[in-house]
Legacy VTK file of the C-alpha trace (Angstrom):
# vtk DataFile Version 3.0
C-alpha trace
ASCII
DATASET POLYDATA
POINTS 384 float
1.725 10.664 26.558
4.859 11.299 28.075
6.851 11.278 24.539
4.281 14.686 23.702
5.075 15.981 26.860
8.443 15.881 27.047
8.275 17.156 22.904
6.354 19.964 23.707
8.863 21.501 26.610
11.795 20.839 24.159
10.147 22.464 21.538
8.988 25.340 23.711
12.552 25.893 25.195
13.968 25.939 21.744
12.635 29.695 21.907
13.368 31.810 19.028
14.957 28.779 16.576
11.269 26.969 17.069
9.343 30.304 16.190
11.116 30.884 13.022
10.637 27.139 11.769
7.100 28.467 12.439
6.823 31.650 11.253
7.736 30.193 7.788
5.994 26.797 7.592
2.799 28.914 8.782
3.860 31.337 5.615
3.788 28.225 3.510
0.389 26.796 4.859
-1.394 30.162 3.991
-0.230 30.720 0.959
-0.726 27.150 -0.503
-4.274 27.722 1.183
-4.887 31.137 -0.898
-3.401 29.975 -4.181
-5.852 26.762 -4.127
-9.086 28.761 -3.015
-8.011 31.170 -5.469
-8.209 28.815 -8.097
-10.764 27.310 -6.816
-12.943 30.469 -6.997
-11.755 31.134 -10.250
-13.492 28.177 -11.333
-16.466 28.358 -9.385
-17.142 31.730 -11.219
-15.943 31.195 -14.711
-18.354 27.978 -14.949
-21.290 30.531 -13.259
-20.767 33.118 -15.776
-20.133 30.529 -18.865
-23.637 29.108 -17.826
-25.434 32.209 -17.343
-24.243 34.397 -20.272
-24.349 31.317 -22.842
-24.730 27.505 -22.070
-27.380 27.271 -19.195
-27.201 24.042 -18.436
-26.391 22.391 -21.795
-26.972 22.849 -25.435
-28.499 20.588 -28.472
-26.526 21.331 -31.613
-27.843 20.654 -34.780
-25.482 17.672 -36.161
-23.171 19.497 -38.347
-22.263 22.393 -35.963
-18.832 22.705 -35.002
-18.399 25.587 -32.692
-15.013 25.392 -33.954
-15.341 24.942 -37.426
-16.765 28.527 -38.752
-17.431 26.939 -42.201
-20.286 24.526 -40.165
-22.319 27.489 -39.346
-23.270 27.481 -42.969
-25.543 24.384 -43.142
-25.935 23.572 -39.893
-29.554 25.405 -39.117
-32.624 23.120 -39.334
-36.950 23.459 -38.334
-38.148 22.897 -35.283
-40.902 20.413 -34.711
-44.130 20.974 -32.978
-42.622 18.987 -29.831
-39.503 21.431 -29.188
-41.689 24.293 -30.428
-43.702 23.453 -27.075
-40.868 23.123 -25.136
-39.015 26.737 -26.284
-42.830 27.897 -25.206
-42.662 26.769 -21.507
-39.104 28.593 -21.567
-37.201 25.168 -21.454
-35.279 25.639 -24.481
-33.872 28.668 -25.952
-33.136 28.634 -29.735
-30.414 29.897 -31.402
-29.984 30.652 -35.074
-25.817 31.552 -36.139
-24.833 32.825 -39.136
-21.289 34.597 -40.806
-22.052 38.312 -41.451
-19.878 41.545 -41.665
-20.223 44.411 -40.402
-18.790 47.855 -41.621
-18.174 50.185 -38.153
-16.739 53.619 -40.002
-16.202 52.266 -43.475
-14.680 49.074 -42.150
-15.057 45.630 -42.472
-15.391 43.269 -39.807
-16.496 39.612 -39.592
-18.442 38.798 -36.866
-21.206 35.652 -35.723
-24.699 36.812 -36.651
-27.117 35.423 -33.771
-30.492 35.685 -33.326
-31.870 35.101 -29.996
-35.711 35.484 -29.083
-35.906 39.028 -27.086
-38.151 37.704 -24.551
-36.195 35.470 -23.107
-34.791 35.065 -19.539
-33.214 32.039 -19.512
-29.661 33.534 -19.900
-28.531 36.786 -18.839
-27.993 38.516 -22.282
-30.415 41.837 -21.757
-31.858 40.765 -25.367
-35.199 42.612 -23.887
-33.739 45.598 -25.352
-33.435 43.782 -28.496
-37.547 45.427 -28.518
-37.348 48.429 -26.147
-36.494 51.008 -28.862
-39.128 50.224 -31.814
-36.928 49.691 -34.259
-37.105 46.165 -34.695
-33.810 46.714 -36.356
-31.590 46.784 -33.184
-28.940 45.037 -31.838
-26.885 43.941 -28.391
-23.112 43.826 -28.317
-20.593 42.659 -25.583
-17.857 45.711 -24.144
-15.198 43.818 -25.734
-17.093 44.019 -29.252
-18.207 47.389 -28.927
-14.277 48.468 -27.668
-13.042 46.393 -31.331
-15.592 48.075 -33.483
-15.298 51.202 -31.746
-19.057 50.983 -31.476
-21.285 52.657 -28.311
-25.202 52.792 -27.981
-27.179 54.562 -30.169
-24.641 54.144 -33.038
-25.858 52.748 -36.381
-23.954 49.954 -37.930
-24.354 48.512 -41.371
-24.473 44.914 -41.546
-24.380 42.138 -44.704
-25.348 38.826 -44.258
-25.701 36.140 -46.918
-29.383 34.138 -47.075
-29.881 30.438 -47.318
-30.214 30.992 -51.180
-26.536 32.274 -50.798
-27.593 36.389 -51.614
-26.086 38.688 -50.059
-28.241 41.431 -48.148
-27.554 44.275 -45.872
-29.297 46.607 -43.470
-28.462 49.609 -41.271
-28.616 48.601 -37.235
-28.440 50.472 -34.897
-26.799 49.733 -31.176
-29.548 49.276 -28.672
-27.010 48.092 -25.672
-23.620 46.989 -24.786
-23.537 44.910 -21.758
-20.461 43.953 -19.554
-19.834 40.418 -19.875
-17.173 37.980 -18.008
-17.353 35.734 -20.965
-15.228 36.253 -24.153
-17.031 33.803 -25.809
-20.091 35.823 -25.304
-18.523 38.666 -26.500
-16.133 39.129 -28.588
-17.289 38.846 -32.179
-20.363 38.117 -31.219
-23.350 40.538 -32.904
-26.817 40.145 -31.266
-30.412 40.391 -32.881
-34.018 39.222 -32.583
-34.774 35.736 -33.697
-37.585 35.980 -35.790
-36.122 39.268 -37.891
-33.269 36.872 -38.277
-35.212 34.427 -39.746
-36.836 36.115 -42.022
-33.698 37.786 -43.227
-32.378 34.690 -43.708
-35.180 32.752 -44.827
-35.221 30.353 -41.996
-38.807 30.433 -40.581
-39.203 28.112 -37.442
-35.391 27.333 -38.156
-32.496 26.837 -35.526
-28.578 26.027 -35.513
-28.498 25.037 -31.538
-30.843 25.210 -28.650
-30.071 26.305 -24.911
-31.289 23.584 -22.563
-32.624 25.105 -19.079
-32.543 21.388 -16.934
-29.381 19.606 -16.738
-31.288 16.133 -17.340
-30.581 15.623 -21.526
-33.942 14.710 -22.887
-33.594 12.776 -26.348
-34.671 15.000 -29.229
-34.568 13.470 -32.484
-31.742 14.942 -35.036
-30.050 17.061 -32.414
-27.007 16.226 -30.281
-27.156 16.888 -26.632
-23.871 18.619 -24.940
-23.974 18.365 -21.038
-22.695 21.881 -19.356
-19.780 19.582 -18.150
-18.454 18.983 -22.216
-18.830 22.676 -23.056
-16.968 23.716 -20.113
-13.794 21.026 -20.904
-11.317 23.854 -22.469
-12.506 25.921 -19.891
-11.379 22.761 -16.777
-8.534 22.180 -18.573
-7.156 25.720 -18.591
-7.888 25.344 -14.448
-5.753 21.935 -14.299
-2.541 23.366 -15.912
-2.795 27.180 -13.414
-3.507 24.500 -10.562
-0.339 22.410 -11.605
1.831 25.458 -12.205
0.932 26.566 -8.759
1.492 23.066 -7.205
5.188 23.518 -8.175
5.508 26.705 -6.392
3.449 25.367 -3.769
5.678 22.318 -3.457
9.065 24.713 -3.642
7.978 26.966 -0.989
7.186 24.433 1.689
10.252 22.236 0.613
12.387 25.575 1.539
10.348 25.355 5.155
10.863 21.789 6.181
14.595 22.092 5.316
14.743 24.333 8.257
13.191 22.087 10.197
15.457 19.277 8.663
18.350 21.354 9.757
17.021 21.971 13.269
16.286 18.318 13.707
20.013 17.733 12.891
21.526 19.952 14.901
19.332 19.389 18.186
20.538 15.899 17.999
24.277 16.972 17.242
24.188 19.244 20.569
21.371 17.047 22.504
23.771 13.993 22.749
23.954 13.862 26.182
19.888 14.580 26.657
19.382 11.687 24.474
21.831 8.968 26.706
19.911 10.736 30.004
16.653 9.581 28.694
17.712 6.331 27.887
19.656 6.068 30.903
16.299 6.779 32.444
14.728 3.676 30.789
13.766 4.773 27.805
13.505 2.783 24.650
15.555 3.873 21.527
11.809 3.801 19.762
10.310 6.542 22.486
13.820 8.513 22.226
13.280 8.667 18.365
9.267 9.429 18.711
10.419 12.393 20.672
12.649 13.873 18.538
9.992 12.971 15.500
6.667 14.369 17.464
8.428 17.534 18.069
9.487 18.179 14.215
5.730 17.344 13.725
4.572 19.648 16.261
5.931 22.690 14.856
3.274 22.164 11.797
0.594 22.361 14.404
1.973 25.315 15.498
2.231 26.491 12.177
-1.697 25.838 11.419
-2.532 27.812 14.782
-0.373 30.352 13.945
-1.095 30.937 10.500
-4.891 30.969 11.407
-4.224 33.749 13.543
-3.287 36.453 10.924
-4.582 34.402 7.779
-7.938 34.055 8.491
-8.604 38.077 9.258
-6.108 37.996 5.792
-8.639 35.853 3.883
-11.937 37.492 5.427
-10.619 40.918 4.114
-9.729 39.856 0.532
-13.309 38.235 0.069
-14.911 41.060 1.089
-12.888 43.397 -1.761
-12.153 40.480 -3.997
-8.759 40.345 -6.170
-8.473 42.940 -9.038
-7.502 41.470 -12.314
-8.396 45.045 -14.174
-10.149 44.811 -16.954
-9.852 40.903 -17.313
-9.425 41.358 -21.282
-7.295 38.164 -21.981
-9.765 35.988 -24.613
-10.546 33.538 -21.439
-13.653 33.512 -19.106
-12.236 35.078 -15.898
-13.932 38.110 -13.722
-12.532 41.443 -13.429
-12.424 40.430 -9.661
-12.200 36.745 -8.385
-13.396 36.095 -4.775
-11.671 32.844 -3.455
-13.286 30.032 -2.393
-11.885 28.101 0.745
-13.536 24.714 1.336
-13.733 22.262 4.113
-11.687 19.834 1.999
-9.472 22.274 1.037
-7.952 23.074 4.412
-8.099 19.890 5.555
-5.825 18.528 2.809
-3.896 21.609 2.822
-3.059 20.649 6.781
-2.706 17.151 5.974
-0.067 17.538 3.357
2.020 20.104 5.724
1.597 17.600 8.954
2.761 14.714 7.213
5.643 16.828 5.717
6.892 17.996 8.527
6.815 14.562 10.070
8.852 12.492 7.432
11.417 15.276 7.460
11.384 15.265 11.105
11.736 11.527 11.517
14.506 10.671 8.842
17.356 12.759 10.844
15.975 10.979 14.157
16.635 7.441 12.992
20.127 8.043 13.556
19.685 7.825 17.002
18.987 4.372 17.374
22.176 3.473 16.224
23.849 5.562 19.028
25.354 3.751 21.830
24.430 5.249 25.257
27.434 5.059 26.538
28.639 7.545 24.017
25.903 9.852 24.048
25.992 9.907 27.804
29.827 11.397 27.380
28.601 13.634 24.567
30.351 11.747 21.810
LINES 1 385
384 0 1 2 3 4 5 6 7 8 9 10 11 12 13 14 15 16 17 18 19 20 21 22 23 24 25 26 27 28 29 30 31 32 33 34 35 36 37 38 39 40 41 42 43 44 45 46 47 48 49 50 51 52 53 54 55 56 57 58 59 60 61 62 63 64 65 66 67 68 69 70 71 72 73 74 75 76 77 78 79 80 81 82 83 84 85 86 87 88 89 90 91 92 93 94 95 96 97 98 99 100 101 102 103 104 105 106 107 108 109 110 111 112 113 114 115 116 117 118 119 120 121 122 123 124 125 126 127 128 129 130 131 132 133 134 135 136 137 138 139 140 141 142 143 144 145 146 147 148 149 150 151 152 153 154 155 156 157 158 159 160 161 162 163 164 165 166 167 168 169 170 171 172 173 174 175 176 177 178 179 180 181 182 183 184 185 186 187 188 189 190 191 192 193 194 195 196 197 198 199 200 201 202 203 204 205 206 207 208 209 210 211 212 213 214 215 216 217 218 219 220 221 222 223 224 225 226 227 228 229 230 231 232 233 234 235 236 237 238 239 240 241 242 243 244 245 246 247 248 249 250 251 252 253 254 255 256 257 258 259 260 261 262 263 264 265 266 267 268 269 270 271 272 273 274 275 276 277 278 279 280 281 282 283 284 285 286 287 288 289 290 291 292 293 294 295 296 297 298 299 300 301 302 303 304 305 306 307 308 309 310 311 312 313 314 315 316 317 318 319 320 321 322 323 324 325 326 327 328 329 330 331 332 333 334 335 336 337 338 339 340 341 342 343 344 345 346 347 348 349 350 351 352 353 354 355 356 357 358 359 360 361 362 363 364 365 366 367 368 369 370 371 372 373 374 375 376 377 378 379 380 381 382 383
């Protein structure tokens, strides 16, 4: 007890040399604190918006679909028994049939991925009811970033060729029924929306399906389809979160290394001018263990200080920028990120981030302090 007493009236009648160490260790603590919850609610939000626009809570692919293979799309469409037919019924699956198709926006070409999705349902939040609002069962739904590529808006009609399963080409005049602002590029671009069953029978696929959208996270077995868990189809999307978190670890790690050297530096100097204040307190019967605790305790102390002081103006900072979120404008860079990312500051988030700064600021404070138990009283007593 009496090393924290004596540490904390040192520390306070360091005066302005204390409040500096403070001032930027506390600058360090908050912005570790906002760079993780940042990324944190990145995360949270990109695997919200992945699930809602387009994996729910997993998918069954049909066995030769390769979401990353284009020529797999071909071949890999098959019927759906009466089981699964029961099941898309009670809205627990949602099928999906993908083929390649063009499209020809003002005389030109474009490729896009054909998909027909049933219009009634509400599983994801694709507004495929308008897929039937207009009549014209020949209507489709594109994404803002497809729409801004084909220079396409509502109400415009678009030709679009397809190829059947008997490998004849086709082609039909649709016309643009929506285009909904999504966070997901996968979604979106390329991506060219129509009805399910017109999709079928322009293909020649009745009761056919190339992947189905799973609404419970528990992976029932259905025979000749392979089960992907909303944890595999968002592994590109965890990875990409891993590197930004590692990148900003370094920064992290450079920015508080820059704050305990002052207190490294402070340490050394208060015992290069304390000399005789040391050899008085062990003069006074203390050990050279307490003497070094002291010195230790109060280069710990100032990350306490730091915590309380950075709550004082961070947490007002961190209310303010969840309420208006971070602005990332139009969020157009091919990955799934929000034009506005709201961070997300967990219990085990500050308690780590306190943790790591504490235990910092305590090694740095104690390795300069061993030096004083190879002092000899007498010496320190005459300042030497």
């Amino acid at each position: 007890m009496l090393t924290f007493k004596l540490a904390y009236k040192n520390l306070l009648g360091a005066g302005l040399r204390t409040w500096l160490n403070v001032s930027v260790l506390s600058l360090a603590f908050v912005l570790i604190v906002f760079y993780n919850a940042m990324i944190d609610g990145w995360n949270r939000q990109s695997r919200n918006d992945t699930q809602n626009w387009e994996i729910a809570q997993g998918q069954y692919w049909h066995p030769q679909y390769d979401k990353y293979d284009i020529f797999s799309i071909q071949d890999a469409h098959k019927p759906l028994d009466e089981s699964i037919q029961a099941l898309v019924q009670d809205e627990e699956l949602v099928p999906q049939l993908l083929q390649q198709a063009a499209i020809y926006p003002q005389g030109r070409m474009q490729n896009v991925l054909l998909r027909g999705i049933p219009n009634e349902q509400k599983l994801l939040k694709l507004p495929t009811i308008q897929l039937a609002s207009s009549g014209d069962p020949n209507t489709a739904i594109i994404g803002k970033r497809m729409a801004k590529t084909a220079r396409l808006s509502v109400g415009d009609r678009v030709l679009l060729r397809w190829r059947d399963k008997n490998g004849t080409f086709d082609a039909q005049s649709f016309i643009i029924a929506d285009v909904f602002s999504c966070d997901v590029a996968e979604a979106d671009q390329g991506q060219f929306y129509i009805d399910y069953r017109l999709m079928q029978k322009m293909m020649g696929l009745a009761g056919e399906a190339s992947l189905l959208v799973s609404k419970t996270e528990a992976s029932r077995p259905l025979p000749g389809w392979e089960f992907h868990s909303a944890d595999h189809l968002l592994k590109d999307l965890d990875q990409l979160i891993h590197s930004e978190r590692i990148s900003g670890m370094i920064m992290q790690m450079i920015l508080l290394m820059i704050a305990l050297l002052a207190i490294f530096d402070t340490q050394v100097l208060s015992i290069f001018r304390r000399k005789k204040e040391i050899g008085t307190y062990m003069a006074l019967g203390l050990t050279r263990k307490q003497v070094v605790g002291i010195f230790t305790v109060e280069g710990a102390m100032h990350s306490l200080l730091a915590a309380i002081f950075g709550a004082v103006y961070g947490i007002p900072l961190f209310m303010w920028i969840n309420t208006i979120g971070i602005n990332f404008g139009s969020a157009d860079m091919g990955i799934t990120i929000a034009e506005r990312i709201y961070p997300y500051y967990s219990i085990q988030l500050l308690v780590v981030s306190v943790l790591v700064v504490c235990i910092s600021s305590t090694i740095v404070s104690y390795i300069p302090a061993r030096k004083i138990g190879r002092m000899k009283p007498t010496d320190l007593l005459k300042g030497k």
